[in-house]
Backbone as CSV, one residue per row, in Angstrom:
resi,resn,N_x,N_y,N_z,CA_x,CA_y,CA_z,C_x,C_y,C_z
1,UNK,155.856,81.698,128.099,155.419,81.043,126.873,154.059,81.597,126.457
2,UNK,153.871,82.195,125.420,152.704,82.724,124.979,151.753,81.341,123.646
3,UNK,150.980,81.127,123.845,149.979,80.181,123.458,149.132,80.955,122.889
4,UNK,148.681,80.900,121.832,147.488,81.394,120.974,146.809,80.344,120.140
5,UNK,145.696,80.260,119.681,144.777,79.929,118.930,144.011,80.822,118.035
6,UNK,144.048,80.351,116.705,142.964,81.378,115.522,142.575,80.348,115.082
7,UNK,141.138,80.761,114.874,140.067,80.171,114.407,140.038,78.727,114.216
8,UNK,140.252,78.334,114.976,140.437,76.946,115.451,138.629,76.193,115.026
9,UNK,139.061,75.081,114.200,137.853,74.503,113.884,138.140,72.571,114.629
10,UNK,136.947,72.146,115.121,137.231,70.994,114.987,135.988,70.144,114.464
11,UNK,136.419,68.963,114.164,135.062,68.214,114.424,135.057,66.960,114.106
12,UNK,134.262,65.981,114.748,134.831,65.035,115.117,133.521,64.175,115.154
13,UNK,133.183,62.985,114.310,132.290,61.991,113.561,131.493,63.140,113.229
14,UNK,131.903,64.089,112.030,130.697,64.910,111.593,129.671,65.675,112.354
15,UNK,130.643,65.802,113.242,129.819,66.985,114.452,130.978,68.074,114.305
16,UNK,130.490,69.582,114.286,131.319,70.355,114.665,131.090,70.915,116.115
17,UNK,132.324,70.443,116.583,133.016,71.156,118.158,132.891,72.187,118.415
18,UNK,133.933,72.797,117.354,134.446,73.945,117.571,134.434,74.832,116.141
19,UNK,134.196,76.046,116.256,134.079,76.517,114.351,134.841,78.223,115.321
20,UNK,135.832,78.430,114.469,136.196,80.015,114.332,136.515,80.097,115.749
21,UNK,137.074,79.432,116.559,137.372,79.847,118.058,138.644,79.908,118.601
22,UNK,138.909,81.002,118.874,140.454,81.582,118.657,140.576,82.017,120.362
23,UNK,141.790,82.086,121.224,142.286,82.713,122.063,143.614,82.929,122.365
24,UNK,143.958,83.990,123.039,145.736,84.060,123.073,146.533,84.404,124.490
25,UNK,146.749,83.695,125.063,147.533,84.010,126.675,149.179,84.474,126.517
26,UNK,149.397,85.456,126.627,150.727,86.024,126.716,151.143,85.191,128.056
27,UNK,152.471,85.106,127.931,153.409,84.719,128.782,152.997,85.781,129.716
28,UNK,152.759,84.418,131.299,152.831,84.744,132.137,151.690,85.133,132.947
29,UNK,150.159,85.043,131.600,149.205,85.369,132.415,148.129,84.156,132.224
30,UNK,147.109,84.224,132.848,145.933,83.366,133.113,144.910,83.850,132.518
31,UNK,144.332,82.738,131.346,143.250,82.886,130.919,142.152,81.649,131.027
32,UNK,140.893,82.098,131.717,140.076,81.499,131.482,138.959,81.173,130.252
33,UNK,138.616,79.951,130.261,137.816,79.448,128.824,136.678,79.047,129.927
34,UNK,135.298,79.723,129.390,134.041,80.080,130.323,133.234,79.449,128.935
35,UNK,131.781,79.033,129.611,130.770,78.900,128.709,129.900,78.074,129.025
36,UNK,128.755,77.454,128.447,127.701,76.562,128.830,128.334,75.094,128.962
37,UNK,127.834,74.150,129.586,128.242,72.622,129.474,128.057,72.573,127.796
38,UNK,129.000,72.075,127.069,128.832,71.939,125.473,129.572,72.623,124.509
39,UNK,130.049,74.049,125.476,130.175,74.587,124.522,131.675,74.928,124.036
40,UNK,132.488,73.725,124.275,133.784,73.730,123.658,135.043,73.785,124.516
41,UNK,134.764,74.228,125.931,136.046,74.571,126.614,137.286,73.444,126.569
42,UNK,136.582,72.374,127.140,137.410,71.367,127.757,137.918,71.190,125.774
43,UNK,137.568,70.948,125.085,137.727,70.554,123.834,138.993,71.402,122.888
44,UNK,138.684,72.671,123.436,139.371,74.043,122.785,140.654,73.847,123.953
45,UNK,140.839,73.718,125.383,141.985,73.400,126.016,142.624,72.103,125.376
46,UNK,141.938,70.770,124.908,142.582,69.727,124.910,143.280,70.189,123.089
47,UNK,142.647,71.178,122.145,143.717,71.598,121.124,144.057,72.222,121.537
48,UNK,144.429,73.053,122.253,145.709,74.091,122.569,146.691,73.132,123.328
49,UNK,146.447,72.086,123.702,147.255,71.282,124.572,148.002,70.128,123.592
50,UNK,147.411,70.260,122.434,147.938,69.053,121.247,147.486,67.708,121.419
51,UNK,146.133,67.709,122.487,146.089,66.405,122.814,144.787,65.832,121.776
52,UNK,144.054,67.272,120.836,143.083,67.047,119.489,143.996,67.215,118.792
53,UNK,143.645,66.368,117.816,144.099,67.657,116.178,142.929,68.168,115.663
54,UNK,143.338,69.820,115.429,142.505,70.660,114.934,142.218,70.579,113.309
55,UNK,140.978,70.425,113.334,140.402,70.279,111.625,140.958,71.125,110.658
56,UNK,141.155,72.423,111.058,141.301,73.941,110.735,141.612,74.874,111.367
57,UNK,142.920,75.859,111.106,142.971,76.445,112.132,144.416,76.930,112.547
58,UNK,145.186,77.491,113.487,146.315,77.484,113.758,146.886,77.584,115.495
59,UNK,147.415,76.400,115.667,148.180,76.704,117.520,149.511,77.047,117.517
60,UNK,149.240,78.218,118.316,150.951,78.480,118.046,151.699,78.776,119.336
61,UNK,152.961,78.335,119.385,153.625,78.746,120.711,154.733,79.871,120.503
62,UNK,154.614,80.645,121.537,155.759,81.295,121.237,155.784,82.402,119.507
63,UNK,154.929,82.330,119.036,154.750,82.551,117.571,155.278,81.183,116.434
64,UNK,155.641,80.187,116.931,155.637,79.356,116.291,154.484,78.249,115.564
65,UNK,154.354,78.120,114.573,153.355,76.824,114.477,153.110,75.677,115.271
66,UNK,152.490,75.121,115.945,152.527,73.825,116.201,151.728,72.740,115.781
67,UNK,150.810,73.139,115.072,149.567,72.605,114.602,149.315,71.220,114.381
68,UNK,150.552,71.095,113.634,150.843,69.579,112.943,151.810,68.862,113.725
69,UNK,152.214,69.516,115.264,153.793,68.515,115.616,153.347,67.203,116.283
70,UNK,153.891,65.973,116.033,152.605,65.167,116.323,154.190,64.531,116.915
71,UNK,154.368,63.175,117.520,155.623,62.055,117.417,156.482,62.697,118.555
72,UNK,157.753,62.585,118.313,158.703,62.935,119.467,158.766,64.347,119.538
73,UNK,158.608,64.831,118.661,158.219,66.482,118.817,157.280,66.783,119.732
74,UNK,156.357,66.519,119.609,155.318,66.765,120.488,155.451,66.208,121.528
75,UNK,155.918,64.982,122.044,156.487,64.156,123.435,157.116,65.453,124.013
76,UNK,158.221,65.681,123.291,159.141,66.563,123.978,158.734,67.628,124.341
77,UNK,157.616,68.294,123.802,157.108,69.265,123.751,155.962,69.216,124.873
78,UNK,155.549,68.174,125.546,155.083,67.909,126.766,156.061,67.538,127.999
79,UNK,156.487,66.740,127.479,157.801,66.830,128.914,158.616,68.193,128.844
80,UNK,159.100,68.751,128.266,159.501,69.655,128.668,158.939,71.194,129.121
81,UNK,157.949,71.200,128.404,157.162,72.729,129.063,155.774,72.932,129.536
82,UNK,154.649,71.549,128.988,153.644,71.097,129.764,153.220,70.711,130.892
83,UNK,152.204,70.839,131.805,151.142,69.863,132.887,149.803,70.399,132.909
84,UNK,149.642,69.468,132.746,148.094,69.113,132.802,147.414,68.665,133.497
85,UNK,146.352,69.731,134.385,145.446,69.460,135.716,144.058,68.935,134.956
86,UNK,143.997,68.084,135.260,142.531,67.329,134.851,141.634,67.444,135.701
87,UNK,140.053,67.366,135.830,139.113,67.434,136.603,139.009,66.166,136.949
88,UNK,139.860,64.701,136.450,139.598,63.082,136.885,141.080,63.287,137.378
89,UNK,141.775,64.709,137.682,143.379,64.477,137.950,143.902,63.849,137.505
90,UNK,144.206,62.765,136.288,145.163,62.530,135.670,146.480,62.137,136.351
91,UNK,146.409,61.360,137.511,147.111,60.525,138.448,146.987,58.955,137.859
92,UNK,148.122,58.232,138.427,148.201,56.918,138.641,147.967,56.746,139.943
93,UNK,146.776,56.488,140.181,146.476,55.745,141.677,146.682,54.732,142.197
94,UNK,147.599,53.834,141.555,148.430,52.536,142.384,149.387,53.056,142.400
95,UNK,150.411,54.015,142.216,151.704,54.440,142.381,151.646,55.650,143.942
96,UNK,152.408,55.864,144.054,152.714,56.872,145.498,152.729,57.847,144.644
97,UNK,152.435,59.289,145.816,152.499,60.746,145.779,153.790,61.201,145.180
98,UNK,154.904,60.395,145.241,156.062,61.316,144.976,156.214,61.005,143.857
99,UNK,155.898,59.443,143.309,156.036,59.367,141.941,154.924,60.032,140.948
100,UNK,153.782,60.001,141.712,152.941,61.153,140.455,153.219,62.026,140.903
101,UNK,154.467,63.129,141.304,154.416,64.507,141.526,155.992,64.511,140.048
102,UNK,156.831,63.361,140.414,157.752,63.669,139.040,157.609,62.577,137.967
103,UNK,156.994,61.519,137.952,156.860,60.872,136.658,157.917,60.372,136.335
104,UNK,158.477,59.702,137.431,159.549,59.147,136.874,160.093,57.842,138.009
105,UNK,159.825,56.837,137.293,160.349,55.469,137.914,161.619,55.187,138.382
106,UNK,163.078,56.050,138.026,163.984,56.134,137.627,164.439,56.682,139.371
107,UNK,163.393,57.381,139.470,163.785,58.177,141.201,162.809,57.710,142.020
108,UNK,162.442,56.201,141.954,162.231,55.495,143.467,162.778,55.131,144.124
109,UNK,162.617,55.965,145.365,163.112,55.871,146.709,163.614,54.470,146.736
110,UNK,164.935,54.319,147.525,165.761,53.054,147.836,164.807,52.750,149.118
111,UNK,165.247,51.838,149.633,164.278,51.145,150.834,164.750,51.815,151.936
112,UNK,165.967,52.065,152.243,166.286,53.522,153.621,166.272,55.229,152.798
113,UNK,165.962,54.998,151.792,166.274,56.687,151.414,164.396,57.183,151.042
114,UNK,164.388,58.207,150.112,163.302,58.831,150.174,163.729,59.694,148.852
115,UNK,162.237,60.567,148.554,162.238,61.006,147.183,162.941,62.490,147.479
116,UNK,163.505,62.612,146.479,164.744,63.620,146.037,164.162,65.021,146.899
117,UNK,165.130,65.782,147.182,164.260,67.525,147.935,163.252,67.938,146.788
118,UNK,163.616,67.972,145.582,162.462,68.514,145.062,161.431,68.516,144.958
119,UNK,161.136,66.996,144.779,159.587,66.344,144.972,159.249,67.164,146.601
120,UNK,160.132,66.618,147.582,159.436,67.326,148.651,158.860,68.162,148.973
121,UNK,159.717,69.034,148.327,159.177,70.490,148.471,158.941,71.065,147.322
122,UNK,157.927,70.425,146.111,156.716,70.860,145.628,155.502,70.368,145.857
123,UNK,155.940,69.196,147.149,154.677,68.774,147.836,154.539,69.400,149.058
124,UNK,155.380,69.960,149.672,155.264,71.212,150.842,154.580,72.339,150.467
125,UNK,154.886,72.994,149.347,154.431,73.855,149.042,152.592,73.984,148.645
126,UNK,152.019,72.612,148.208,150.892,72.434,147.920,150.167,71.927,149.193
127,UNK,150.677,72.115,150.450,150.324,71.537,151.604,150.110,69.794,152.106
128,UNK,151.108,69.322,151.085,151.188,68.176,151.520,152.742,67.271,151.834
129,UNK,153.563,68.236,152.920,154.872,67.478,152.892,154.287,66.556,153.776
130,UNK,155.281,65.632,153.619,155.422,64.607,154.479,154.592,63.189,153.674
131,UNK,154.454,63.432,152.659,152.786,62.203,152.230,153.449,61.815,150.927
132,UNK,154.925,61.996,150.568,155.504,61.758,149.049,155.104,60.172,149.242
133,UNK,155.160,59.005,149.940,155.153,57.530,150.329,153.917,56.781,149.915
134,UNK,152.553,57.666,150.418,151.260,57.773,150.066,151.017,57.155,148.849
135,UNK,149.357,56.184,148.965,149.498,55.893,147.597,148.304,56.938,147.597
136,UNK,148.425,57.113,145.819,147.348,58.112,145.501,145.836,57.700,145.778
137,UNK,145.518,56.379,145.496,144.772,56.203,145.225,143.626,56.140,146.873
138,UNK,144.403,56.528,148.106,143.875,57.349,149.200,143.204,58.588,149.430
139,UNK,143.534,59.259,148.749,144.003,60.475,148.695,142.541,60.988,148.194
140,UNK,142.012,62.446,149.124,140.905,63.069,148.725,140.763,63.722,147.524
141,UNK,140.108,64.243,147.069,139.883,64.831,145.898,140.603,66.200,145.721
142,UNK,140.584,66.839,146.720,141.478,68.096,146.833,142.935,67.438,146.925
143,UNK,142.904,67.007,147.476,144.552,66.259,147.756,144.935,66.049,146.223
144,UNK,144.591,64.752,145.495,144.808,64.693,144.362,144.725,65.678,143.516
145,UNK,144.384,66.857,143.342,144.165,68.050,142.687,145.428,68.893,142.714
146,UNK,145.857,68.826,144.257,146.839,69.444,144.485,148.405,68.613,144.544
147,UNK,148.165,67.570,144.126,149.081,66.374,143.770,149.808,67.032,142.489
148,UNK,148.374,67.248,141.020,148.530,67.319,140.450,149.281,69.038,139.863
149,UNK,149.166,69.637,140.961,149.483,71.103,140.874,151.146,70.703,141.432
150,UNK,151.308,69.860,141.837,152.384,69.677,142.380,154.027,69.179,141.207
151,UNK,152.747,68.425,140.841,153.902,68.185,139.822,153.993,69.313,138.415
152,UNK,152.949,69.805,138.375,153.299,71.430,137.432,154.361,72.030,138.170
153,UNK,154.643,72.127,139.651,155.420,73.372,140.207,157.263,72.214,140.556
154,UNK,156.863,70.967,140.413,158.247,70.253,140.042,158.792,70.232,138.452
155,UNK,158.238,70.668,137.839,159.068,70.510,136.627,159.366,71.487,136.062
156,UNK,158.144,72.554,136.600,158.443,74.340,136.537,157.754,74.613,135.063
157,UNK,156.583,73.766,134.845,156.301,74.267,133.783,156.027,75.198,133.135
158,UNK,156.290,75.532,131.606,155.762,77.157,130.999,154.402,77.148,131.512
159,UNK,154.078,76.062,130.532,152.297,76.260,130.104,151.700,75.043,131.117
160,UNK,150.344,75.200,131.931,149.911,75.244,132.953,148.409,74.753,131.947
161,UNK,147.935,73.804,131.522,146.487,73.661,131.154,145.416,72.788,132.179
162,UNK,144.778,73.669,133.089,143.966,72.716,133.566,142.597,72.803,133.599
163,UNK,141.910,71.179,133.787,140.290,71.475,132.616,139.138,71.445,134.398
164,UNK,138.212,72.434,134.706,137.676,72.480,135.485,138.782,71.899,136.987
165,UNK,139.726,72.723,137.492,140.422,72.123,138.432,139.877,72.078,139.615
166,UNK,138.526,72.975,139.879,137.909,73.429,141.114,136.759,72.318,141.219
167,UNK,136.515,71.578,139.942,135.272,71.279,140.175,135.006,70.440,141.006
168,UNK,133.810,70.015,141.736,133.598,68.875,142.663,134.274,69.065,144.071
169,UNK,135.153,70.501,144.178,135.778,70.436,145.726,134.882,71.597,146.290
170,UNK,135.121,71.859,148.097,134.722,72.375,148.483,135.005,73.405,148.721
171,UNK,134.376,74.434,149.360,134.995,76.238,148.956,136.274,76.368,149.390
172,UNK,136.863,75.205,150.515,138.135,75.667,151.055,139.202,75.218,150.269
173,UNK,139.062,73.967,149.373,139.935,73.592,148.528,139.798,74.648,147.359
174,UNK,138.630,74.612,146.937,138.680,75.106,145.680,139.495,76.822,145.680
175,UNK,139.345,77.440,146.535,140.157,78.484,147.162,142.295,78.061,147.092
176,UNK,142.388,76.887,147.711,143.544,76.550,147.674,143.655,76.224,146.116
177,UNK,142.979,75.718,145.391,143.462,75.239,144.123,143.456,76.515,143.405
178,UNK,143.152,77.346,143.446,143.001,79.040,143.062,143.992,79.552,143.436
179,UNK,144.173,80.052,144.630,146.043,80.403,145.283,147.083,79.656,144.550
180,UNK,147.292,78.168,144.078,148.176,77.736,144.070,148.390,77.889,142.330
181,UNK,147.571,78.108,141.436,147.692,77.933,140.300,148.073,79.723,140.144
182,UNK,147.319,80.712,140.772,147.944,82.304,140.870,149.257,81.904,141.056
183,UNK,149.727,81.718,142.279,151.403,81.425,142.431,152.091,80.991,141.312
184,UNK,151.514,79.995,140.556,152.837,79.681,139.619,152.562,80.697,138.407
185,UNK,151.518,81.613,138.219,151.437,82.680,137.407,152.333,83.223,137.833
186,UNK,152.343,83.608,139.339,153.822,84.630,139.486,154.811,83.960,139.349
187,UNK,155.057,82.751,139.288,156.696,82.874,138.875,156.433,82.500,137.512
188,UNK,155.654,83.362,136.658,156.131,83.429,134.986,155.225,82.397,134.287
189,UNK,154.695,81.326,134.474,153.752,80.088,133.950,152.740,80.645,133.275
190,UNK,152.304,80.634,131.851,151.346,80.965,131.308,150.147,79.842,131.743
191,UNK,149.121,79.926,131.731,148.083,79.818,132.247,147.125,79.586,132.091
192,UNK,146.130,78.363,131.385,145.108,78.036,130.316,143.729,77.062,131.610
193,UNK,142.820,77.782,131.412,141.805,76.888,132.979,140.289,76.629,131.643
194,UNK,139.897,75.766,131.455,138.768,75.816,130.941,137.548,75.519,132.487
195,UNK,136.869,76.505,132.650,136.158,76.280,134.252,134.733,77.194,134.035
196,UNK,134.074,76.347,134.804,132.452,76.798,135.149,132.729,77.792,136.523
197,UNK,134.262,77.924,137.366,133.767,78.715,138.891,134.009,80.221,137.834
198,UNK,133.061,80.717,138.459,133.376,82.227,138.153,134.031,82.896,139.456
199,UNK,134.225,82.166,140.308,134.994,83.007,140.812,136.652,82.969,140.777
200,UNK,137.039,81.609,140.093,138.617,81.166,139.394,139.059,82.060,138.219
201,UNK,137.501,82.361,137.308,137.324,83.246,135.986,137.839,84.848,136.765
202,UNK,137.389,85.190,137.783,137.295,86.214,137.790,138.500,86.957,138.133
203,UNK,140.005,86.221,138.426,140.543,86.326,138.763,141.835,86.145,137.773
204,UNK,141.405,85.308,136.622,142.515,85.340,135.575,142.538,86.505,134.562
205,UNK,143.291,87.128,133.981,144.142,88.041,133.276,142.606,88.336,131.903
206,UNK,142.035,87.400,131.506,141.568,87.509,130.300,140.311,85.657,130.591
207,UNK,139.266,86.530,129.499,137.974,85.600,129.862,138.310,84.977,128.320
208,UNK,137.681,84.217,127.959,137.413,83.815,126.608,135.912,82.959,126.854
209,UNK,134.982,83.721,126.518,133.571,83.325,126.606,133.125,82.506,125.215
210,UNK,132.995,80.787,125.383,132.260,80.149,124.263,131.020,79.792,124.162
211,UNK,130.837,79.751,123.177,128.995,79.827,122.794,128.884,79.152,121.670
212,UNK,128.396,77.500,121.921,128.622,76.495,120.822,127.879,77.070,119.429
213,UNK,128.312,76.637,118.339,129.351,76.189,118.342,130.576,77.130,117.222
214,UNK,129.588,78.073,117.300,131.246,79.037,116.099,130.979,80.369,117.081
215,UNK,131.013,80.924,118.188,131.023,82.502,118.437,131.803,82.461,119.693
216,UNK,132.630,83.163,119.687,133.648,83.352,121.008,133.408,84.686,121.209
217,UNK,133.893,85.128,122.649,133.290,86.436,123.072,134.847,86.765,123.660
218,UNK,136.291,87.739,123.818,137.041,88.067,124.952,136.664,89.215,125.710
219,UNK,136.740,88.913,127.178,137.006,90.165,128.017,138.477,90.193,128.619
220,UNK,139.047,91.157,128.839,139.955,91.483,129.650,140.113,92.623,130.819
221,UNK,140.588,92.385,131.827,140.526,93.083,133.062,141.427,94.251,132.557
């Protein structure tokens, strides 16, 4: 799934966000959104994610418009090819691990059975089999991080947006949360990180450097 942005404006109680800030991730690769505290990332991911509406401007998937899809369009358009890694992880922490890995009430475990192979083993894979039962709201900060990577790699999403995923962990997580978001680049997941590590930056496909509040800078490897 290829994701682009042109000149994306926002602004919001008469402040401008964002003025002229455009980026474009081809299917399949990882781009980081770099810049000062302020200067638009998390803001410029949450419109490419449809979760702003942009003042001005155009998001497009695939070469399609999306700009304006707002209602069940856009629902669908998150359940089916979205996840979203948050830096507050974006978990329900009174619910268990297996239900925030698929989001769905519909597949709780019977009282002798357990959550479906899949859940399992996209929680194996993030180094946490065995803990689908778990409530989240235990759960370390890396853990929950990788909860949340978990359920990107159960639903197999295209597009992959997550806002500072490293932040606040320690070099050994933040390393694992780096491996695990590369991996689902290789199997095909386009790839959107708004992040302060330069060393997560340094490793995705394409930089997009912001500088509040109208000048964007790209590098590419």
């Amino acid at each position: 799934m290829r994701i682009t942005a042109q000149d994306v404006h926002l602004i919001i109680d008469s402040r401008t966000i964002l003025a002229k800030a455009s980026m474009d991730a081809p299917d399949g690769t990882a781009v980081a959104l770099t810049g000062a505290s302020g200067s638009g990332k998390t803001s410029l991911l949450h419109c490419i994610g449809l979760l702003l509406p942009i003042t001005s401007g155009r998001i497009s998937v695939d070469g399609r418009d999306v700009t304006r899809m707002v209602g069940e369009r856009r629902r669908r358009f998150w359940r089916d090819h979205v996840a979203f890694v948050f830096q507050n992880y974006g978990l329900v922490p009174d619910e268990s691990v297996g239900f925030n890995v698929c989001m769905d009430k519909a597949l709780l475990p019977r009282r002798r059975g357990g959550w479906p192979t899949d859940v399992e083993n996209a929680l194996a894979q993030v180094g946490l089999a065995g803990r689908s039962a778990e409530p989240v709201a235990k759960l370390s900060g890396g853990e929950r991080q990788r909860v949340s990577i978990a359920l990107a790699i159960h639903k197999r999403a295209s597009l992959i947006l997550a806002d500072e995923p490293t932040a606040s962990l320690d070099a050994a997580n933040r390393r694992l949360i780096q491996d695990l978001l590369l991996a689902e680049r290789a199997r095909g997941a386009t790839i959107v990180i708004a992040t302060h590590d330069d060393e997560l930056a340094a490793v995705c496909d394409a930089t997009v450097a912001l500088t509040a509040p109208d000048l964007t800078t790209v590098s590419a490897d």
